[in-house]
C-alpha atoms as a printed R data frame, in Angstrom:
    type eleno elety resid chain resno       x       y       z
1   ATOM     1    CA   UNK     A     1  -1.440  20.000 -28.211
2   ATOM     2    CA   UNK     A     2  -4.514  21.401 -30.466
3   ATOM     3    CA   UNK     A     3  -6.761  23.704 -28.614
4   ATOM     4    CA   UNK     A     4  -9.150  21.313 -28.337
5   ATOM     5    CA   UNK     A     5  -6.969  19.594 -26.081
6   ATOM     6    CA   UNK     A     6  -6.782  22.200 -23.256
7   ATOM     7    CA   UNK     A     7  -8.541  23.590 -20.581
8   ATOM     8    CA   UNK     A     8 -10.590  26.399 -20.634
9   ATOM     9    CA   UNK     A     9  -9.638  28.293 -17.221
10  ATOM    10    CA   UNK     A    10  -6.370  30.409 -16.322
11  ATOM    11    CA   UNK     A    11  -7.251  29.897 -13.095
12  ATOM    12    CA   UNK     A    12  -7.931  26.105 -11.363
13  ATOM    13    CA   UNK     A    13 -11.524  27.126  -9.558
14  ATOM    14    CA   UNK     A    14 -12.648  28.690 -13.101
15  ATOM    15    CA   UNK     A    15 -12.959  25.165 -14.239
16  ATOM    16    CA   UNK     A    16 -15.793  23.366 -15.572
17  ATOM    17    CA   UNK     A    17 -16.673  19.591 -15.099
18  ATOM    18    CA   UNK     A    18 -15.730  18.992 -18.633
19  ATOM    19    CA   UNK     A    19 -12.179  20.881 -18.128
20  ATOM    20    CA   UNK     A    20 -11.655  18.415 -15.219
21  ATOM    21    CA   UNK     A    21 -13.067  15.053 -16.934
22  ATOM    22    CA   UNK     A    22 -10.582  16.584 -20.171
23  ATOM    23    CA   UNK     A    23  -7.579  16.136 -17.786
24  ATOM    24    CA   UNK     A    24  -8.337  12.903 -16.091
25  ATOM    25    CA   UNK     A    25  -8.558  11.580 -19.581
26  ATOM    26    CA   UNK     A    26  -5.350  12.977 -20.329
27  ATOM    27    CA   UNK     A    27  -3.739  11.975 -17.174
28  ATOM    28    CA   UNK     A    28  -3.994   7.848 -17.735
29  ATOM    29    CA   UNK     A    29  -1.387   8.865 -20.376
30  ATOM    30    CA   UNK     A    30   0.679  10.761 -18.366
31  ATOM    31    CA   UNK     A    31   0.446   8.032 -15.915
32  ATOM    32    CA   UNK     A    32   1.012   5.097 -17.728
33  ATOM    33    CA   UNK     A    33   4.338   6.893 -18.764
34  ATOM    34    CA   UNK     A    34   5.710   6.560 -15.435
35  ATOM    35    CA   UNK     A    35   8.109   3.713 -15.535
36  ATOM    36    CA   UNK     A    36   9.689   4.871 -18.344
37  ATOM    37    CA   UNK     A    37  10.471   8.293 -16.808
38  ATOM    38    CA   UNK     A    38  11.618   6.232 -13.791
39  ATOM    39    CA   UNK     A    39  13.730   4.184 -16.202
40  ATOM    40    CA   UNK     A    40  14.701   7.543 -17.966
41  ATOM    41    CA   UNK     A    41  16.374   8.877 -14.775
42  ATOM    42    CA   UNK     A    42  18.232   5.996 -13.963
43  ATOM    43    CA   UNK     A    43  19.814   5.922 -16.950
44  ATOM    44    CA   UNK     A    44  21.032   9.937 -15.652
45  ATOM    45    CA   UNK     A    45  22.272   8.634 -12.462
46  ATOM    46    CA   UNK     A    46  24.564   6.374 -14.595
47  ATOM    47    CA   UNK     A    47  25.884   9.395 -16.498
48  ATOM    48    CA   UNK     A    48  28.945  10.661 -13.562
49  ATOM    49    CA   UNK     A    49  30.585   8.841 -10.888
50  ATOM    50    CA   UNK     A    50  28.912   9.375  -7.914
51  ATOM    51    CA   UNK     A    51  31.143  11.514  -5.767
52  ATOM    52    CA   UNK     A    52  33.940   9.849  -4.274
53  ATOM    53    CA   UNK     A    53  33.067   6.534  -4.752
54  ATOM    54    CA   UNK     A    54  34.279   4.229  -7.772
55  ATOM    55    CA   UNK     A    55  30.952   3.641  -9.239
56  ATOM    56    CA   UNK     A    56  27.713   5.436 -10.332
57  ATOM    57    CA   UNK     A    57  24.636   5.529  -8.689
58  ATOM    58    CA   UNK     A    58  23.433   3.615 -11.466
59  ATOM    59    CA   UNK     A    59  25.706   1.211 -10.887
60  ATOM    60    CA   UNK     A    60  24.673   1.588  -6.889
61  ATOM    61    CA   UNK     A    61  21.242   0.676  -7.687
62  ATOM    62    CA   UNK     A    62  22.115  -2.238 -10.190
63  ATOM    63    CA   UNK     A    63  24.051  -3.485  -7.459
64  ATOM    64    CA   UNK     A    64  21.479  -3.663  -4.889
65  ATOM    65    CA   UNK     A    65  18.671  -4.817  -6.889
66  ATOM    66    CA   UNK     A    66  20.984  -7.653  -8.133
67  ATOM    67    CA   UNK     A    67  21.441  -9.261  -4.912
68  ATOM    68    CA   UNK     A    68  17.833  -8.622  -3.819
69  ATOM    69    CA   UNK     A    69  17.292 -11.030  -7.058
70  ATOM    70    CA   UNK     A    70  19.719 -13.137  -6.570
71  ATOM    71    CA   UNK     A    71  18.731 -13.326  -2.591
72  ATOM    72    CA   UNK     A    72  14.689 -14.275  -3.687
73  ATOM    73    CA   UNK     A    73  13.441 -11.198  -3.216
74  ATOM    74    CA   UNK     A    74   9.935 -10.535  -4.289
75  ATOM    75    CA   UNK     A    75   9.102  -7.679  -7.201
76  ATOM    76    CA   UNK     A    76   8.592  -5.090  -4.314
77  ATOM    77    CA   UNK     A    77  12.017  -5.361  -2.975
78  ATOM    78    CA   UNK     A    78  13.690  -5.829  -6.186
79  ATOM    79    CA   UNK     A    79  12.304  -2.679  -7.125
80  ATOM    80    CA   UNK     A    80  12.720  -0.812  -4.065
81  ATOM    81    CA   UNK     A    81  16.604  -1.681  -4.176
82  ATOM    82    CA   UNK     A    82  16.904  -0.692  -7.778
83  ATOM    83    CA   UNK     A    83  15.177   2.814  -7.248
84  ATOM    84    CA   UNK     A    84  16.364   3.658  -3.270
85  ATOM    85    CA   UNK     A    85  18.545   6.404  -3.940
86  ATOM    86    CA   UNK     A    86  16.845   7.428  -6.944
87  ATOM    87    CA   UNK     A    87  16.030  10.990  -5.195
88  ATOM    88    CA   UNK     A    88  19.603  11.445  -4.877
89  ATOM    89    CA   UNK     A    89  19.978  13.941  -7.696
90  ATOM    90    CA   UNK     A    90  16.673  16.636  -6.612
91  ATOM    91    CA   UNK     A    91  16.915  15.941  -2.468
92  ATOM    92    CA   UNK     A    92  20.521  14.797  -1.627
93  ATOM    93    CA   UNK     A    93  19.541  16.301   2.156
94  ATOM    94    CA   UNK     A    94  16.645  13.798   2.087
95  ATOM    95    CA   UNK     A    95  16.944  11.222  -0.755
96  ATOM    96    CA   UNK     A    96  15.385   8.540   1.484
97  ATOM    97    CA   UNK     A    97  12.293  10.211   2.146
98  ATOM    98    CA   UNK     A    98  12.142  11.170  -1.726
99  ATOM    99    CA   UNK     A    99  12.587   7.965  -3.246
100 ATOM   100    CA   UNK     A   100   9.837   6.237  -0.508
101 ATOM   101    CA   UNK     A   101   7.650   9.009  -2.036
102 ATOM   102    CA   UNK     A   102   8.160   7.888  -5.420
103 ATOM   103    CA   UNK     A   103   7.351   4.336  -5.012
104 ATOM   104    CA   UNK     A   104   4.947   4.458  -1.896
105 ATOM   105    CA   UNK     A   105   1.730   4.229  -4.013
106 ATOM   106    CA   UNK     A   106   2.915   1.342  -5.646
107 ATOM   107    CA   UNK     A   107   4.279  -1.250  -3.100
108 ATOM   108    CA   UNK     A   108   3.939  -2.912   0.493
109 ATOM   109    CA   UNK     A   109   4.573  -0.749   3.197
110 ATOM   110    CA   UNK     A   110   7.318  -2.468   4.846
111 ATOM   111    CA   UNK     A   111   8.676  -1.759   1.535
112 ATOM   112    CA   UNK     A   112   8.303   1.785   1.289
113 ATOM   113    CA   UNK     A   113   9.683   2.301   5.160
114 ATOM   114    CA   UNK     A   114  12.106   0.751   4.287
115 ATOM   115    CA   UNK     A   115  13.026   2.427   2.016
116 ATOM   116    CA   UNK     A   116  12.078   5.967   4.003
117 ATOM   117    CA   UNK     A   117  14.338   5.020   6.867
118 ATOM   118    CA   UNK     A   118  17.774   3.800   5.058
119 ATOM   119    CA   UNK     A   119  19.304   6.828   5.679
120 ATOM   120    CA   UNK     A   120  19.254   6.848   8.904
121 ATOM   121    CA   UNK     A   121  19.277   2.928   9.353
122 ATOM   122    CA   UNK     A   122  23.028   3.389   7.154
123 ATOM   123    CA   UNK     A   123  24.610   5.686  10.176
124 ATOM   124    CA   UNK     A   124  25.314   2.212  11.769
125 ATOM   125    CA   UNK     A   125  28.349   2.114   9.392
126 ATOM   126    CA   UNK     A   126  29.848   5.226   8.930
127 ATOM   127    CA   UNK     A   127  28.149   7.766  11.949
128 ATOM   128    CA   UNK     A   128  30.859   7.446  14.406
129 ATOM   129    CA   UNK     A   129  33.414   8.672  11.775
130 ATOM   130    CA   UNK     A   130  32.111  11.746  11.734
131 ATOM   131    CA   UNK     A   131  31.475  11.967  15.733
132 ATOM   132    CA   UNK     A   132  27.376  11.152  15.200
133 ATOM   133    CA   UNK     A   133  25.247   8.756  16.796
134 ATOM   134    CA   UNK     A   134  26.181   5.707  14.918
135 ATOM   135    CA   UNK     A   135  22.434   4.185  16.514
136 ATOM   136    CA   UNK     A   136  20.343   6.595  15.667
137 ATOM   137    CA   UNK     A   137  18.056   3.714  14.305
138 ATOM   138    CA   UNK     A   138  17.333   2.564  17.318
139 ATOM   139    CA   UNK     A   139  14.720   5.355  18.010
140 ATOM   140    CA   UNK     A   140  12.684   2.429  15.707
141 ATOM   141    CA   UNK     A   141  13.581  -0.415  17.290
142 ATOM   142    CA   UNK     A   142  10.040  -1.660  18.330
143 ATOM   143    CA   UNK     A   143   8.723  -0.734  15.138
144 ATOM   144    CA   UNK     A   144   7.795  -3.880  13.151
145 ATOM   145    CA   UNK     A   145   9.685  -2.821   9.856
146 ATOM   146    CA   UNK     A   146  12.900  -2.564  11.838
147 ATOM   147    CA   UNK     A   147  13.873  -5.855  11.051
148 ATOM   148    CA   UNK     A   148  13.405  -5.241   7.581
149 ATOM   149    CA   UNK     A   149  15.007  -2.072   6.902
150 ATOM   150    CA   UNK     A   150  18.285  -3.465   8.906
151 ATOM   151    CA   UNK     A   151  18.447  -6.247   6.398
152 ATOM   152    CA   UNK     A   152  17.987  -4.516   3.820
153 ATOM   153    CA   UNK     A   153  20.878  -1.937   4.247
154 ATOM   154    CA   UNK     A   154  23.207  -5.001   5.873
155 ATOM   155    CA   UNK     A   155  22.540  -7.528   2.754
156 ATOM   156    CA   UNK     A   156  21.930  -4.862  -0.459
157 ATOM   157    CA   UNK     A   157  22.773  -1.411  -0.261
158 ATOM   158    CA   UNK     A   158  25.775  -0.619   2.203
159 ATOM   159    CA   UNK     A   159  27.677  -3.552   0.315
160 ATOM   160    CA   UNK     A   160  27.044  -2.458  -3.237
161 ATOM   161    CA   UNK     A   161  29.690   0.021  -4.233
162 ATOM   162    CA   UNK     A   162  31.793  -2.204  -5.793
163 ATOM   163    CA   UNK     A   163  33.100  -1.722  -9.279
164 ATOM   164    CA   UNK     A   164  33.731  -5.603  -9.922
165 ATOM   165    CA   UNK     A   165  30.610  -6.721  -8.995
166 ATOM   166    CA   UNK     A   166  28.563  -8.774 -11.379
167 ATOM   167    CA   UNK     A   167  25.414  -6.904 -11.510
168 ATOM   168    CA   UNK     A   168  22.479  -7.424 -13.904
169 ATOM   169    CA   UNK     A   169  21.498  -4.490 -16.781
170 ATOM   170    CA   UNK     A   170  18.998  -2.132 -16.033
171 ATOM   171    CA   UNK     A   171  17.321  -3.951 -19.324
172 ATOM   172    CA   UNK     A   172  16.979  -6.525 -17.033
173 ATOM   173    CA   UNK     A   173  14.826  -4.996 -14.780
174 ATOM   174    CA   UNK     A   174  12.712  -2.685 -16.835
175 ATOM   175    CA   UNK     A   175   9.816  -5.341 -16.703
176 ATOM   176    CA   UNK     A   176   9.483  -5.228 -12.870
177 ATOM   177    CA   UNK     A   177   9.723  -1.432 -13.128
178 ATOM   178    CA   UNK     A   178   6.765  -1.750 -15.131
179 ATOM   179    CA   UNK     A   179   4.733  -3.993 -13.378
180 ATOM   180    CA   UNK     A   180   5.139  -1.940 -10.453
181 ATOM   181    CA   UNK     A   181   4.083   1.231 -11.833
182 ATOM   182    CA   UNK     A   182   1.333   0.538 -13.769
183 ATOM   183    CA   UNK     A   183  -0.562  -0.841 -10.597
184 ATOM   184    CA   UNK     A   184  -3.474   0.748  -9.251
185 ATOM   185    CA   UNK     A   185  -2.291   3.398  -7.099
186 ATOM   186    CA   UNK     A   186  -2.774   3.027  -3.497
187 ATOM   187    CA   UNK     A   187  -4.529  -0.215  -3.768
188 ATOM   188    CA   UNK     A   188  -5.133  -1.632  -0.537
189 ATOM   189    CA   UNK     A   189  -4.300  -4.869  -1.593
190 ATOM   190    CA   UNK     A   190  -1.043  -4.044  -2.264
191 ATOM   191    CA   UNK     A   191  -0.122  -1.517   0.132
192 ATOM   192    CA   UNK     A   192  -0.931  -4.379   2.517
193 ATOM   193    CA   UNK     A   193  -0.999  -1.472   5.532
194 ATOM   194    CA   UNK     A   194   0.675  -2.511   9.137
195 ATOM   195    CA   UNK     A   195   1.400  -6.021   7.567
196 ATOM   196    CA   UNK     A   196   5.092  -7.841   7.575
197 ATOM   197    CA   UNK     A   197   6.067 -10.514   6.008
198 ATOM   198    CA   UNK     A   198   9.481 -12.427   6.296
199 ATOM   199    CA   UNK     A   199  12.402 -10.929   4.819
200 ATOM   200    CA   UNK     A   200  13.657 -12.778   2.252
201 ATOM   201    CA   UNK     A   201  15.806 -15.362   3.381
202 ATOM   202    CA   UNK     A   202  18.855 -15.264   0.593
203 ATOM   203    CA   UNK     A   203  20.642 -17.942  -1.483
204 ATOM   204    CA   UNK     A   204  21.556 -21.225   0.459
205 ATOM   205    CA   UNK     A   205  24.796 -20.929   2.300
């Protein structure tokens, strides 16, 4: 970057209006660059095995998002199932509340609750092994995204760790990755606030 292309201060309230109006230029970049950092550290979770299971978390999140597809599910979804445990690698303490963060801006919020809660939503299968409160969840249970964030731990992610599973290629989803990130941010009419809609009902039995 040319000193032309920099800021001024050394300090943020030493800035000037044109210092600030330099960035937000600078930042639609940086933005539109998104997905394919989100795409970049996918392609790191596929690197190792995740720990004690037989599959990546790569392959996790190929997994899920594959039967979202395959179930109907809209671009939202899709891309919330690909991208759920994609805080993982920087918050394993809090992954869930990490990878809502990354995609919040960008999708519905039953979506992104969904996605917020699965941790805790998963302790249904496992809790009791461990001598924990195996329904935890149901601290939420009057909460209208309960429904949703059951199913989508039940039908996509806590039966996805299976290494002979036919799951799609990231390639495959790199499109929806994009659409979803280069939305407006926030946009009301996407975030569609305190709205639910009906989860999506699967393939035909």
């Amino acid at each position: 970057m040319t000193e032309t292309e920099t800021v001024s201060f050394t300090r943020m309230k030493d800035g000037t209006k044109a210092d600030y109006l330099l960035l937000a230029e600078l930042e639609k970049d940086y933005h539109r660059g998104t997905p394919r950092r989100v795409v970049e550290e996918l392609k790191r979770q596929g690197e190792a095995t995740l720990e004690g299971y037989r599959i990546t978390r790569l392959d996790h999140g190929l997994q899920s998002a594959t039967r979202a597809r395959r179930d109907g599910a809209d671009t939202d979804w899709i891309v919330a199932a690909l991208l759920h445990d994609i805080g993982d690698g920087l918050a394993p303490q809090n992954h869930d509340r990490f990878s809502a963060e990354v995609i919040r801006p960008f999708v519905r919020w039953e979506v992104s609750w969904a996605v917020e809660h699965h941790g805790i939503f998963q302790m249904i299968y496992y809790a009791r092994h461990y001598g924990w409160d195996e329904n935890a969840r149901d601290r939420f249970r009057d909460h209208p995204c309960f429904e949703a964030c059951a199913q989508f731990c039940e039908r996509w992610d806590q039966s996805s760790f299976d290494p002979d599973y036919d799951q799609d290629s990231l390639e495959s989803f790199i499109p929806l990755v994009d659409e979803v990130f280069l939305r407006k941010a926030y946009a009301p009419e996407v975030i569609r606030e305190g709205e639910v809609f009906p989860f999506p009902a699967g393939p035909p039995s």
